[in-house]
C-alpha positions in Angstrom: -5.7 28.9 67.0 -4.4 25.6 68.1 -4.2 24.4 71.4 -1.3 23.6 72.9 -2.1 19.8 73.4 -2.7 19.6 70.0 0.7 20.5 69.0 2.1 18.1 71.7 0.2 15.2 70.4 1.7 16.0 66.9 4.5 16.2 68.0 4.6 13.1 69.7 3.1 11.4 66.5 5.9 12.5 64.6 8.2 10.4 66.8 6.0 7.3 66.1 6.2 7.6 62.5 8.2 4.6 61.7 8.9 5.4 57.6 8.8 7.9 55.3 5.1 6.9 54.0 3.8 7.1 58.1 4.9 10.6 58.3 3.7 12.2 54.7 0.5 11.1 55.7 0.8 12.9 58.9 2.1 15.8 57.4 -0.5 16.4 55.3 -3.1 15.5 56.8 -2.9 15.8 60.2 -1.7 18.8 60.1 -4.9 20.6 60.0 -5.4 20.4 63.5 -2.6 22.9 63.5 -4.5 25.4 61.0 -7.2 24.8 58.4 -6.1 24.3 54.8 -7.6 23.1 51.7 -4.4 21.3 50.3 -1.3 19.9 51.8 1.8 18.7 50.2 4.7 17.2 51.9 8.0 17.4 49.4 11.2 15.8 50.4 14.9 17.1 49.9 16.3 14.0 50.0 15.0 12.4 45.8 13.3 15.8 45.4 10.2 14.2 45.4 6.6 14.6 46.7 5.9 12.6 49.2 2.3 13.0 50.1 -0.6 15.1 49.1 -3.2 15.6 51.4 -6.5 13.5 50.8 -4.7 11.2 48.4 -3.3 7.4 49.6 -0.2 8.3 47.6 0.7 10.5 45.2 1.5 9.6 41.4 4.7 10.3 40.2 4.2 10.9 36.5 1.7 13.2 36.5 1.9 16.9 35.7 0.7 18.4 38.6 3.3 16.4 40.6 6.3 17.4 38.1 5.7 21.0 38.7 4.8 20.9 42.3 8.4 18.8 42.3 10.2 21.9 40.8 8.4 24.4 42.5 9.3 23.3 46.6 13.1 22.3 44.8 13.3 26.0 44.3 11.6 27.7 47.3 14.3 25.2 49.3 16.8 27.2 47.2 15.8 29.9 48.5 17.1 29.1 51.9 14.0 30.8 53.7 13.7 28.7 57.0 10.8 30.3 58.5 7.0 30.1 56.3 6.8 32.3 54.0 3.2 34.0 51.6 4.1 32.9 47.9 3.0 35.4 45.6 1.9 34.1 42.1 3.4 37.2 40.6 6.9 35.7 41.7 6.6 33.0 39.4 7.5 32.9 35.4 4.5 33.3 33.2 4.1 29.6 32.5 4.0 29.1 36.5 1.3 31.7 36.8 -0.7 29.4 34.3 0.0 26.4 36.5 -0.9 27.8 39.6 -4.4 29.2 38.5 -4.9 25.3 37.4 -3.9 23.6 40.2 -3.7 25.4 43.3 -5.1 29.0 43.2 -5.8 30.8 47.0 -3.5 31.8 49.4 -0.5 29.6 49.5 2.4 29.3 52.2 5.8 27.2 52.0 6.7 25.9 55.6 10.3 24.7 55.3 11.1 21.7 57.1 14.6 22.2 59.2 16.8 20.7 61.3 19.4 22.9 62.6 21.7 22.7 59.7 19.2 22.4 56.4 16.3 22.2 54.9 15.2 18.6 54.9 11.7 19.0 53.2 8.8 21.4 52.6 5.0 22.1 53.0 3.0 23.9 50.4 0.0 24.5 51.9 -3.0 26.2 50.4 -6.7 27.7 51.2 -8.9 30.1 50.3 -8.5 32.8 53.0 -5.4 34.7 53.9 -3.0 33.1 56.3 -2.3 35.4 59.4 0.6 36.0 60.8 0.4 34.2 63.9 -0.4 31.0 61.9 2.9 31.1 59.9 4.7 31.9 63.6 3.0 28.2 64.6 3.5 26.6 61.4 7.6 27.5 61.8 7.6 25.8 65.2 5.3 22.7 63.5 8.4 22.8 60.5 11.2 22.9 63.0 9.7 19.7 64.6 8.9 17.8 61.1 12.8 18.7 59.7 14.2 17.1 62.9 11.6 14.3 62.7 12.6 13.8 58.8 16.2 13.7 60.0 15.8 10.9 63.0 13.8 8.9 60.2 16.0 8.8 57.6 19.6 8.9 59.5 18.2 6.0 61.5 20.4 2.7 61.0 19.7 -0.2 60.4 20.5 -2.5 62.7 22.6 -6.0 60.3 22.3 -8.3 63.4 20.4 -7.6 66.0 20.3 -11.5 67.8 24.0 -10.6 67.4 24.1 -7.7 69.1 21.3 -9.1 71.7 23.8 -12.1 72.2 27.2 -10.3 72.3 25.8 -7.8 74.9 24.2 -11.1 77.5 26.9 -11.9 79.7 25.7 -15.6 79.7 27.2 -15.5 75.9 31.3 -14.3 76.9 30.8 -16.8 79.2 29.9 -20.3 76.5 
């Protein structure tokens, strides 16, 4: 089990992330600290796109793999689950099934990423041993903190003239 401070330090990490790119990579890889997985994978609501796969610099696009990992989070956000959640191969359609034999296999959880009103992203996380139950409880506190991180990031606005703004708040500037 994680340690407290470990979850802290993530936490705080989160904050830092200063794009979208900063946090995947936390997401999926960092993440680990929280509970050991063999594959991560950060999807985003907002483009329905993956974002980040864990061990990779940056995931491509036009592959298969990502295509149907795409569709697959787009419809466990559907779902409107906001706490983790076991999926169960035996859910999925027959060509699924076939999919996820190829690429991910094991024990696989979806920990939605929320903010107090939505779904903002998703992890898929996978391994070879069972997830317990206690794991998922810490993973739902790790997704409550990523969907509100997710949010700040991309709700944050820009700022169009900041010497502006520093100039028009001095005092020295109503007086000139």
């Amino acid at each position: 089990m994680p340690e407290v401070a470990d979850l802290l330090l993530l936490q705080q990490k989160l904050r830092l992330c200063e794009n979208r790119k900063q946090l995947g990579y936390l997401l999926v890889n960092d993440s680990i600290k929280i509970t050991p997985f063999d594959t991560a994978v950060f999807w985003l609501a907002q483009g329905q796109c993956v974002e980040a796969v864990s061990g990779l610099p940056e995931p491509a696009n036009n592959i298969p793999f990502t295509s149907w990992i795409t569709g697959l989070c787009s419809s466990f956000a559907k779902d409107a689950e906001r706490n983790p959640v076991r999926v169960h191969p035996a859910e999925l359609d027959a060509s699924d099934q076939n999919k996820w034999n190829e690429y991910l296999g094991g024990d696989v959880i979806w920990v939605p990423l929320v903010t107090a009103s939505e779904i903002v992203g998703g992890l898929l996380l996978c391994r070879s041993t069972r997830w317990q139950d206690e794991e998922l409880s810490i993973l739902g506190y790790w997704g409550l903190a990523a969907g509100h991180a997710i949010d700040a990031l991309l709700n944050r606005q820009p700022t169009a003239f900041p010497l502006w703004q520093k100039l028009a708040s001095k005092r020295t500037f109503w007086i000139v």
